[in-house]
SEDOBA-971288 format. One record per residue (C-alpha): x, y, z; residue number from 1; residue in one letter. Coordinates in steps of 0.5 Angstrom, whole numbers. Layout:
<atoms>
<xx=X; yy=Y; zz=Z; pos=NUM; code=A>
...
</atoms>
This chain:
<atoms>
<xx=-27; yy=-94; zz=-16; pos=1; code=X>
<xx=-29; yy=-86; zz=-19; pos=2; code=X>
<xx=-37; yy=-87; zz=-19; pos=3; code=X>
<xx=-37; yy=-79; zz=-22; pos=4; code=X>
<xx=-32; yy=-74; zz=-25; pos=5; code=X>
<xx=-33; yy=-66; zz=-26; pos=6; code=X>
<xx=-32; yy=-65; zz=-33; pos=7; code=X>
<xx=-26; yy=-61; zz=-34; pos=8; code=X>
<xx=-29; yy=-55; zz=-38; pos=9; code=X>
<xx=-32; yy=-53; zz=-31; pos=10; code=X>
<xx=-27; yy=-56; zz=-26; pos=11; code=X>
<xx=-22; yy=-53; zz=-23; pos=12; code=X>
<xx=-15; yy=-51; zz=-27; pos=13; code=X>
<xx=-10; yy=-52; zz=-21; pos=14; code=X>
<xx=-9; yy=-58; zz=-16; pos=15; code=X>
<xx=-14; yy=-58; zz=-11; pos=16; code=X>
<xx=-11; yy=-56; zz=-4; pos=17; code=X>
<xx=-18; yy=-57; zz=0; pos=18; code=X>
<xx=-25; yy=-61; zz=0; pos=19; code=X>
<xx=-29; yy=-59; zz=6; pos=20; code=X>
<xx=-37; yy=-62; zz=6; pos=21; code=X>
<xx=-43; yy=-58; zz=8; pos=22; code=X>
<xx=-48; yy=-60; zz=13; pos=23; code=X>
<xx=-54; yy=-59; zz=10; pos=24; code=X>
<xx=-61; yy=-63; zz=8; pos=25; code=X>
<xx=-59; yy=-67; zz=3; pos=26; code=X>
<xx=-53; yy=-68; zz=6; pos=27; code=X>
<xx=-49; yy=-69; zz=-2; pos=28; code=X>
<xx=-47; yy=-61; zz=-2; pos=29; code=X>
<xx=-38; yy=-60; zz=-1; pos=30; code=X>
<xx=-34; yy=-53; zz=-3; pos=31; code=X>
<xx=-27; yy=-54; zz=-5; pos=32; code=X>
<xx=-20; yy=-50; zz=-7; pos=33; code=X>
<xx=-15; yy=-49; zz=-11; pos=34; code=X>
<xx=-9; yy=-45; zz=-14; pos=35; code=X>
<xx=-12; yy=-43; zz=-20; pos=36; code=X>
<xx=-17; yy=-38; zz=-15; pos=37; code=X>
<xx=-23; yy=-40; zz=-16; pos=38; code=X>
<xx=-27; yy=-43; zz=-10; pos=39; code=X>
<xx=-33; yy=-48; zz=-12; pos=40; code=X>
<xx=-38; yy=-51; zz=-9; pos=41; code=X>
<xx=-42; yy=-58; zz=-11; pos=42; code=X>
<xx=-48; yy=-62; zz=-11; pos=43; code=X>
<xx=-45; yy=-69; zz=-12; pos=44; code=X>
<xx=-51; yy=-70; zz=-14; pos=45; code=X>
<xx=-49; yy=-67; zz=-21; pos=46; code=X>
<xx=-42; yy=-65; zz=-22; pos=47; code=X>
<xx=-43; yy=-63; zz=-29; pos=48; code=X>
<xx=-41; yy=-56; zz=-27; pos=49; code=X>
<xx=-41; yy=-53; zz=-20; pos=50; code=X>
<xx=-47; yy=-50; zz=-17; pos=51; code=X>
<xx=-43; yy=-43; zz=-14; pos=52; code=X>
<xx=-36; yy=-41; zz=-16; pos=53; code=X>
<xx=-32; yy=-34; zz=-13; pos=54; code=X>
<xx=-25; yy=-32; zz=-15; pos=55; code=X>
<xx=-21; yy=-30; zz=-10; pos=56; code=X>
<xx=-19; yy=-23; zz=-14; pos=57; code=X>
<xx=-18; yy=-18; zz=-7; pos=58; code=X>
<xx=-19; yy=-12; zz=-11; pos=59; code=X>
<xx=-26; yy=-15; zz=-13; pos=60; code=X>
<xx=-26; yy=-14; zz=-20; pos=61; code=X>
<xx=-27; yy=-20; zz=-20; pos=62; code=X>
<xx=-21; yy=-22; zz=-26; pos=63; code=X>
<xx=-19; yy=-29; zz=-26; pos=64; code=X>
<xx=-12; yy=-27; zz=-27; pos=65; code=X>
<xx=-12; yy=-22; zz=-21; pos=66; code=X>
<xx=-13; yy=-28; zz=-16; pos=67; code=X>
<xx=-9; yy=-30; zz=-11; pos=68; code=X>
<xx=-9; yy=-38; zz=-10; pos=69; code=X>
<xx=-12; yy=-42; zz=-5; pos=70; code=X>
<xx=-7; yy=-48; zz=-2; pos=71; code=X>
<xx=-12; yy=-48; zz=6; pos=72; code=X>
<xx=-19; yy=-48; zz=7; pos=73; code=X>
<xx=-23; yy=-47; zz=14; pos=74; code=X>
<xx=-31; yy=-48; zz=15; pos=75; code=X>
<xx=-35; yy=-47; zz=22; pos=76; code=X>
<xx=-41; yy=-50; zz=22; pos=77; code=X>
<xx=-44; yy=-46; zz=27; pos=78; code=X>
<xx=-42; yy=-40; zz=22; pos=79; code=X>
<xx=-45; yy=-43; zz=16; pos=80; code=X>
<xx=-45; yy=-37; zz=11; pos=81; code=X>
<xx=-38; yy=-36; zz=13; pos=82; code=X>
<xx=-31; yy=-38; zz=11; pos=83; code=X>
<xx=-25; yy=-37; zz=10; pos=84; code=X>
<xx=-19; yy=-38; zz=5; pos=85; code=X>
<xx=-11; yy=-39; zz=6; pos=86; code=X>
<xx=-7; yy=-37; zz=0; pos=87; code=X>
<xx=0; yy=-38; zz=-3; pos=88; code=X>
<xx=1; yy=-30; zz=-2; pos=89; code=X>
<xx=1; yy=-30; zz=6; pos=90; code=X>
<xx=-6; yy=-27; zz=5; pos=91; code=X>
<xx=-12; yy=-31; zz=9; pos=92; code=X>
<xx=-19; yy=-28; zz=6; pos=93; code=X>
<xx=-25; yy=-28; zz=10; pos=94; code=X>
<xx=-32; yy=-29; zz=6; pos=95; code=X>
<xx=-40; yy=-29; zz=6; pos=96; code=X>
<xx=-44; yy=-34; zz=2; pos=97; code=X>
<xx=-49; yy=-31; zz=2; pos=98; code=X>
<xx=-47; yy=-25; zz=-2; pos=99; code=X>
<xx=-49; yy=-22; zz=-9; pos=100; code=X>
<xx=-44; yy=-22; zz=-12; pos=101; code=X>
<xx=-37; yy=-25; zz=-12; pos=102; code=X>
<xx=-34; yy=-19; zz=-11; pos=103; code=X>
<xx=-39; yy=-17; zz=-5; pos=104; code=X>
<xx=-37; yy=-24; zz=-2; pos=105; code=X>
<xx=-30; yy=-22; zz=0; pos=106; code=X>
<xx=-31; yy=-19; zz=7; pos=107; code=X>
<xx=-24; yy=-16; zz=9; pos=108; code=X>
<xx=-16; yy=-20; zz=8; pos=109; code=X>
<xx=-11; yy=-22; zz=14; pos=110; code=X>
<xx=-3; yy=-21; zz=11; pos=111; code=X>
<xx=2; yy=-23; zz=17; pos=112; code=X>
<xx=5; yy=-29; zz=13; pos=113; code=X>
<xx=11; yy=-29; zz=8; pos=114; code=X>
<xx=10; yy=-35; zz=5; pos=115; code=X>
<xx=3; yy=-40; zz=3; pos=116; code=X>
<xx=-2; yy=-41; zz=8; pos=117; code=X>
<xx=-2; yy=-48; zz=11; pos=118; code=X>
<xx=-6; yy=-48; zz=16; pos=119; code=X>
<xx=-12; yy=-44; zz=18; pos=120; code=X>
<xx=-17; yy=-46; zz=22; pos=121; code=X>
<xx=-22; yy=-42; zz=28; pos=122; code=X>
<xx=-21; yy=-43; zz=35; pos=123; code=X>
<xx=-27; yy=-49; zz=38; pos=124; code=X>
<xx=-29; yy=-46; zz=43; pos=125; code=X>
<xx=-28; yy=-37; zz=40; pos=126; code=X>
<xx=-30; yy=-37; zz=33; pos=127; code=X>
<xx=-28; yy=-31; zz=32; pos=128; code=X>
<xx=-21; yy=-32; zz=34; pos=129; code=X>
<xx=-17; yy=-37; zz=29; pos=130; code=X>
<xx=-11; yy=-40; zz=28; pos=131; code=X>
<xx=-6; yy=-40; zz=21; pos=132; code=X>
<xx=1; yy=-44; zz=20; pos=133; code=X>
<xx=6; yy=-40; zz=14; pos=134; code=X>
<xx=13; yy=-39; zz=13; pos=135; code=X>
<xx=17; yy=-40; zz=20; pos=136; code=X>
<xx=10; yy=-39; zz=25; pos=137; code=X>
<xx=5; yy=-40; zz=28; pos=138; code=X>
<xx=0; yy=-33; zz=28; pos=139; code=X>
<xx=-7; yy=-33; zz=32; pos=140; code=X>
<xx=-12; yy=-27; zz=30; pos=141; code=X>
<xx=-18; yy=-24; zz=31; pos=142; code=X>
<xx=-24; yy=-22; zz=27; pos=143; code=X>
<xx=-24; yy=-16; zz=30; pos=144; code=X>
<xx=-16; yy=-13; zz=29; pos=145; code=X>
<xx=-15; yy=-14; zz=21; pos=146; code=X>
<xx=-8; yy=-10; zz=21; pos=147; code=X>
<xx=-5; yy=-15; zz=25; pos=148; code=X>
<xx=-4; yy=-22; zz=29; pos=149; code=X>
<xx=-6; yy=-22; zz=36; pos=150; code=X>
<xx=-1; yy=-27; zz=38; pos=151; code=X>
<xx=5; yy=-31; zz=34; pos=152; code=X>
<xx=10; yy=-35; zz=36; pos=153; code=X>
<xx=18; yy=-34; zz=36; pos=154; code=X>
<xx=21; yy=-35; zz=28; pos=155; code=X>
<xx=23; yy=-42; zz=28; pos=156; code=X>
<xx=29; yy=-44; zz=24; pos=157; code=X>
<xx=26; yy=-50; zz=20; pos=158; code=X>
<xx=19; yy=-48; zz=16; pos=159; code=X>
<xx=13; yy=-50; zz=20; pos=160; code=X>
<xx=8; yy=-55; zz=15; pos=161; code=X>
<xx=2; yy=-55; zz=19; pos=162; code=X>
<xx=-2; yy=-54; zz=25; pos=163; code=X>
<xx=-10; yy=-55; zz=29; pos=164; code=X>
<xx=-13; yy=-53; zz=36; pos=165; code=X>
<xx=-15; yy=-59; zz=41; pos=166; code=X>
<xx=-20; yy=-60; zz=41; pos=167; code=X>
<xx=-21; yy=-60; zz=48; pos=168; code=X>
<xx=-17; yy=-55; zz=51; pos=169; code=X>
<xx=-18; yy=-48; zz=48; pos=170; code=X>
<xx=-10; yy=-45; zz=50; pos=171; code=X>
<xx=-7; yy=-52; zz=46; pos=172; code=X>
<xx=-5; yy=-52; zz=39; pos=173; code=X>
<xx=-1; yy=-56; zz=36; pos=174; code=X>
<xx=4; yy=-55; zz=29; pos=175; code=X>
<xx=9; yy=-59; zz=25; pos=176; code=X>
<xx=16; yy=-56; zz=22; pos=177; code=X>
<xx=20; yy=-59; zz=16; pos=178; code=X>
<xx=25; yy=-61; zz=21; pos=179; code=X>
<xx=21; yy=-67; zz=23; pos=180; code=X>
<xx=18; yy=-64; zz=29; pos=181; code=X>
<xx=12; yy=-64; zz=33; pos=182; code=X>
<xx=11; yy=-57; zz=37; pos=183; code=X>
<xx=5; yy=-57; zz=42; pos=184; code=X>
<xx=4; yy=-50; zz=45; pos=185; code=X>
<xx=0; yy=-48; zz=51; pos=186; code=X>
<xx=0; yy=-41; zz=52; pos=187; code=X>
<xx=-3; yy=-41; zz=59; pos=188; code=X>
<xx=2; yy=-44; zz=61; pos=189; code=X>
<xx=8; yy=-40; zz=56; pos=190; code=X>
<xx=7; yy=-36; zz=50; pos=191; code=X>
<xx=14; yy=-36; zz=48; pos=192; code=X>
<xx=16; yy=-43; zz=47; pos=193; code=X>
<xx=12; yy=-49; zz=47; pos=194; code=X>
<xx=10; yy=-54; zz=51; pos=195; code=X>
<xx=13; yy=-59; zz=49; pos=196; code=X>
<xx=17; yy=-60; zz=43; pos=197; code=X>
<xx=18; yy=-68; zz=40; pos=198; code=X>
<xx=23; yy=-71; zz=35; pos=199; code=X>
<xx=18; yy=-75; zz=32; pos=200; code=X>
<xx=22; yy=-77; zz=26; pos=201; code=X>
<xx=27; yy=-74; zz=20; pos=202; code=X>
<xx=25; yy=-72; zz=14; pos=203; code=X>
<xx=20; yy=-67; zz=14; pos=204; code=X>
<xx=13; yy=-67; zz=17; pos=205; code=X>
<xx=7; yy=-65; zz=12; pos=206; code=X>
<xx=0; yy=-66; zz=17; pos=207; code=X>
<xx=-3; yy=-67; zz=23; pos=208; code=X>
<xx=-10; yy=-70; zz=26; pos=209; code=X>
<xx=-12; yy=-69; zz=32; pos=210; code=X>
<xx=-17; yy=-74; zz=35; pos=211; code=X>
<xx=-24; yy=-71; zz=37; pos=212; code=X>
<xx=-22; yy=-73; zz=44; pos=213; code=X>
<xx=-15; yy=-70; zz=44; pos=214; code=X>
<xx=-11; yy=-76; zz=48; pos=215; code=X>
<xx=-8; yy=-79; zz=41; pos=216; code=X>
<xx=-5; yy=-74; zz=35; pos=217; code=X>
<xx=-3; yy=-76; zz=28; pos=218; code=X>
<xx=3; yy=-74; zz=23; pos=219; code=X>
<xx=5; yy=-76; zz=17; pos=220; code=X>
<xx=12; yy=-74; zz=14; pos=221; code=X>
<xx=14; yy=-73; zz=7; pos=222; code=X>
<xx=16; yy=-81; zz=6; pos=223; code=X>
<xx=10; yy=-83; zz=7; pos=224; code=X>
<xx=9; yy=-84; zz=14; pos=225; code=X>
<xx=4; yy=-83; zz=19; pos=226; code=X>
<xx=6; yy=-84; zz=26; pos=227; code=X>
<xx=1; yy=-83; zz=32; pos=228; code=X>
<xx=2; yy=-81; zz=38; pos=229; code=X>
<xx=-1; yy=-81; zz=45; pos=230; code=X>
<xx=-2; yy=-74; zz=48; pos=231; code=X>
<xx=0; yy=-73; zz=56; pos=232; code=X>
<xx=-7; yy=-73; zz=60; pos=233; code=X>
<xx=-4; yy=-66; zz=63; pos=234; code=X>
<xx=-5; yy=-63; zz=55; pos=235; code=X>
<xx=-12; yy=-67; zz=54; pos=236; code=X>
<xx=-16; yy=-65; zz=60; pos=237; code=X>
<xx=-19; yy=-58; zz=61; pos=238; code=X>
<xx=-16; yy=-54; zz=67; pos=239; code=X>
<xx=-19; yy=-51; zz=72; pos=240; code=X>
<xx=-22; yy=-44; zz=69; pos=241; code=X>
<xx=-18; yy=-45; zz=63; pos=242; code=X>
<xx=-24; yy=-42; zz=58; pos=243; code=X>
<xx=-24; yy=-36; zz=62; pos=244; code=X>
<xx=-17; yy=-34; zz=62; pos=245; code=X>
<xx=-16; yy=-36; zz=54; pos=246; code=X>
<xx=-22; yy=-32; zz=53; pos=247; code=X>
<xx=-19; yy=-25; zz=57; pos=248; code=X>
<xx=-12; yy=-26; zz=55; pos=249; code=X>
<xx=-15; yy=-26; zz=47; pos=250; code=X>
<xx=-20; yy=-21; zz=49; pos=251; code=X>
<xx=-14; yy=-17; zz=52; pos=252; code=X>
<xx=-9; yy=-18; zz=47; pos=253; code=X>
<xx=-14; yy=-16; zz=41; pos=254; code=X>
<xx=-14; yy=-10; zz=45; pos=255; code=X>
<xx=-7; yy=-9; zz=45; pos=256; code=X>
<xx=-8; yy=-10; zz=37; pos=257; code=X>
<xx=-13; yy=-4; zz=37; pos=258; code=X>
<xx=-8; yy=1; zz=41; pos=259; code=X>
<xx=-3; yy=-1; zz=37; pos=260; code=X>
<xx=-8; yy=1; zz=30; pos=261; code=X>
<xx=-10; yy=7; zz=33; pos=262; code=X>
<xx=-3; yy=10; zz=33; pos=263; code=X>
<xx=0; yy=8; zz=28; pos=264; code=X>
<xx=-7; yy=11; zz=24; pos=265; code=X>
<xx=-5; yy=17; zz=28; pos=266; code=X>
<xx=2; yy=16; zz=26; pos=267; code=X>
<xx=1; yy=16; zz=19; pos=268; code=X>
<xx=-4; yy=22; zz=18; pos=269; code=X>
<xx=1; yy=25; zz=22; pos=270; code=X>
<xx=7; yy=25; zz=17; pos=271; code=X>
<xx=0; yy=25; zz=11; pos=272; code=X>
<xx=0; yy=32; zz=14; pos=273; code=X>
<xx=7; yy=34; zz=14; pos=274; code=X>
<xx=8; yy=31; zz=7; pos=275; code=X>
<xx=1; yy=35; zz=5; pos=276; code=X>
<xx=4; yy=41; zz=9; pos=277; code=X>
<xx=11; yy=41; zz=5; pos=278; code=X>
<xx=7; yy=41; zz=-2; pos=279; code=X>
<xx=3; yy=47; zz=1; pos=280; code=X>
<xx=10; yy=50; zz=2; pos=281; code=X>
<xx=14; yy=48; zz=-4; pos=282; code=X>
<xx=7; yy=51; zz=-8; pos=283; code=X>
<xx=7; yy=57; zz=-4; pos=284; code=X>
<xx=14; yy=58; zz=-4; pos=285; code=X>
<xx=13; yy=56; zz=-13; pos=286; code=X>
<xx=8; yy=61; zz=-13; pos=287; code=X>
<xx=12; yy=67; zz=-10; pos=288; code=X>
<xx=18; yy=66; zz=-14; pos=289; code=X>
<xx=13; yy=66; zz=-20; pos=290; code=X>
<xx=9; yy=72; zz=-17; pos=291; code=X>
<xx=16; yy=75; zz=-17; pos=292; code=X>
<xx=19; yy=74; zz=-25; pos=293; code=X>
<xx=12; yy=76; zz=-26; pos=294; code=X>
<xx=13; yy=83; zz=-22; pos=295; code=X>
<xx=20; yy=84; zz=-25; pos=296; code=X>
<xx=17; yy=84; zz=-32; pos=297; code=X>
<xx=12; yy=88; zz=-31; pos=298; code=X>
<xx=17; yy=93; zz=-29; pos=299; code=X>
<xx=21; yy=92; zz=-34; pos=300; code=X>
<xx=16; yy=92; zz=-39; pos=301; code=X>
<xx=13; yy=99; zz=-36; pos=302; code=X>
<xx=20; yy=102; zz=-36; pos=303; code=X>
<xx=20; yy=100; zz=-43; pos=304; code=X>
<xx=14; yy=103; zz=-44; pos=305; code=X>
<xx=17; yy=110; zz=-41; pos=306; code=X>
<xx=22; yy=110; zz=-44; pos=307; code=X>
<xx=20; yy=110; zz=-51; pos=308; code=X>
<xx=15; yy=115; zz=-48; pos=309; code=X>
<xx=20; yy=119; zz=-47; pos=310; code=X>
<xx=24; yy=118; zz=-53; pos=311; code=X>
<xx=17; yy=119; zz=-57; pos=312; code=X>
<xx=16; yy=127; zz=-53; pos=313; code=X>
<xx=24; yy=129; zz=-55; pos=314; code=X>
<xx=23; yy=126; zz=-63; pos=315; code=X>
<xx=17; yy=131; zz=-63; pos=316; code=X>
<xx=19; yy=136; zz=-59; pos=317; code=X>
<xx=25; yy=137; zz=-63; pos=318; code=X>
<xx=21; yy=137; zz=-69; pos=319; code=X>
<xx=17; yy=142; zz=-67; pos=320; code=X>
<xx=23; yy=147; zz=-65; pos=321; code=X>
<xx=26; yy=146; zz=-72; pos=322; code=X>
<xx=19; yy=148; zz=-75; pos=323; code=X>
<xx=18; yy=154; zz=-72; pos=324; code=X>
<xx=25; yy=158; zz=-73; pos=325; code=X>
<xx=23; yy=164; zz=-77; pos=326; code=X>
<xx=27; yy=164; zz=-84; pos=327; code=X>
<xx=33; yy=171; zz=-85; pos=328; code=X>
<xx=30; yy=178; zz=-88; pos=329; code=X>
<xx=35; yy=181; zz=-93; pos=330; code=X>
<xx=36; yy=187; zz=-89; pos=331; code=X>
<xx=38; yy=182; zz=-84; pos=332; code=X>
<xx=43; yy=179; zz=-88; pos=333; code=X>
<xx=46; yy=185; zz=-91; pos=334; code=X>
<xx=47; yy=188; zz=-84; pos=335; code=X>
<xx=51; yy=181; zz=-84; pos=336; code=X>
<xx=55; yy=182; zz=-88; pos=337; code=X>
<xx=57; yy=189; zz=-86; pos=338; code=X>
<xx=58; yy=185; zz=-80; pos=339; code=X>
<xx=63; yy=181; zz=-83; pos=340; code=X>
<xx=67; yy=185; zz=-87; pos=341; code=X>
<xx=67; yy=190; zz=-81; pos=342; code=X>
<xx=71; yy=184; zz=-77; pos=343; code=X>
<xx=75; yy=182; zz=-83; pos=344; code=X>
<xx=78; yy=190; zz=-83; pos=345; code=X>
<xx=80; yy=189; zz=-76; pos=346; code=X>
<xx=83; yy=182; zz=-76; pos=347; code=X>
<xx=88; yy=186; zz=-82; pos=348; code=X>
<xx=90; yy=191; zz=-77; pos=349; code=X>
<xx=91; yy=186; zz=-72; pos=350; code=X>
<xx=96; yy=183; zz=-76; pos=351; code=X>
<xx=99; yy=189; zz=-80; pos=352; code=X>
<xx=101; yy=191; zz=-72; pos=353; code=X>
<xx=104; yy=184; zz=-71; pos=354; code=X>
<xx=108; yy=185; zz=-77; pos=355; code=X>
<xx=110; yy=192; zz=-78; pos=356; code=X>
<xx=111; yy=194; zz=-70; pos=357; code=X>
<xx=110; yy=202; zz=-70; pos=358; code=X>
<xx=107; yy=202; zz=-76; pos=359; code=X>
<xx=101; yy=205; zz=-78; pos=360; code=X>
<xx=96; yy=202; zz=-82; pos=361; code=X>
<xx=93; yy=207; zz=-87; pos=362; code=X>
<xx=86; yy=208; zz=-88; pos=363; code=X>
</atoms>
């Protein structure tokens, strides 16, 4: 029996992959999410609209088309103005209710997985660290390194479905797979494999619960059944010392991680450097090709220059020398004439000579 609807104009556009209930006064007040990118919170008391909605756009631009969709949701009451949001692009997004705009709630993004996150949900005993299932492993983060996981489990064969932490032992998670498998890790114990590993059926398992005091676990596979197994007492009960160990082996890994960063950081602006220091080059040396062509045109065009200068001063020098040649008096050109007549008269005799051999040429 429904006893009240959402209206369809205000609701959600895609399946709704998580609910989750708020602990507050009235005790009437839950969030959930969907695929279609929104996350909106609700007063049961009036579901004609949600009272709150944010879209899940991570380049905060706050467009519908832009966000990614949400298939996990996680929620710690101790932290009660935080939560964070697993999507089908393998991005968990961390976020602040309290906020002022949609945009601003979007604190930061974890990217580890290459494929939907199924699972997500912080450690019960470290807040800041958390546990998300996708693709084919299991990953656990801290808040503190956003880059990268802190410890993740071997790639497995069948993709895993699901995952939880105990609730009593802060080192235990357990995961399901496609293969019908149940995995429970204990990374005090070993962080390659698991713990214990359990053929719970064949078809492939969706879901598991925990029991609040650890000691029963419960699966449900794809045909629709849920099957319930009893926990050893040694993956039950708290060990010796086991939160302080749990506490140094993520503090000492979320160290590692940060190392890690700071160099590949490094390593980047590095080969930014060498990459910006090419560029200089290839401008430089551009810029000295140019230099170049434009000293050789400038020389070019002076010697033009010079040239035609030269040419110029000839034309007119040549010119000048024309104009200023004195012209033939007559006396002159009868004395030419004389000249010629005179040299005619020898030329006669030389050739009267040459014919007439001792012959003498009369006067």
């Amino acid at each position: 029996m429904v006893a009240e609807l959402s209206t369809i104009e205000f609701s959600h556009r895609d399946p709704v992959y998580g609910t989750i209930w708020l602990q507050s006064k009235t005790g009437t007040e839950c969030f959930s999410a969907s695929t279609d990118g929104q996350v909106m919170w609700w007063d049961i008391r009036k579901l004609s609209e949600p009272t709150e909605v944010v879209i899940m756009d991570i380049t905060k631009k706050e467009q519908l088309d832009n966000a990614l969709g949400a298939i996990s949701l996680e929620f710690e009451a101790t932290l009660p103005t935080k939560f964070m949001v697993g999507t089908e692009q393998g991005v968990v997004i961390s976020c602040n209710r309290k906020a002022k705009t949609s945009a601003e709630k979007i604190v930061c993004t974890f990217s580890g997985h290459h494929g939907p996150v199924y699972a997500l949900q912080r450690n019960p005993f470290y807040p800041k660290n958390f546990l998300t299932v996708g693709d084919w492993t299991a990953r656990i983060w801290s808040e503190d390194s956003r880059e990268s996981s802190i410890m993740w489990t071997k790639y497995h064969m069948a993709y895993l479905t699901d995952g939880a932490w105990s609730p009593v032992r802060p080192a235990v998670f357990f995961t399901t797979k496609m293969d019908g498998t149940l995995d429970i890790w204990d990374f005090v114990f070993k962080q390659c494999d698991p713990a214990l590993s359990l053929k719970v059926c064949d078809e492939a398992l969706f879901c598991l619960r925990v029991q609040d005091n650890g000691c029963f676990v419960a699966c449900g596979s794809q045909l629709g059944t849920t099957t319930l197994l009893e926990v050893s007492s040694g993956l039950c009960t708290l060990q010796r010392n086991e939160k302080n160990i749990a506490s140094s082996i993520f503090e000492r890994e979320t160290r590692r991680e940060k190392i890690l960063e700071a160099r590949h950081r490094e390593m980047r602006l590095k080969e930014k450097g060498k990459s910006d220091g090419k560029e200089e080059e290839l401008r430089e040396e551009e810029t000295a090709v140019d230099l170049e062509e434009l000293v050789g045109k400038a020389e070019e065009e002076f010697f033009d220059i010079i040239l035609s200068e030269l040419k110029k001063k000839e034309a007119e020098a040549l010119r000048k020398s024309k104009l200023q040649q004195p012209s033939l008096k007559p006396e002159d050109e009868a004395e030419g004439e004389e000249e010629m007549e005179a040299d005619d008269l020898v030329e006669r005799e030389d050739q009267a000579e040459e014919e007439g051999g001792s012959e003498e040429t009369p006067a």
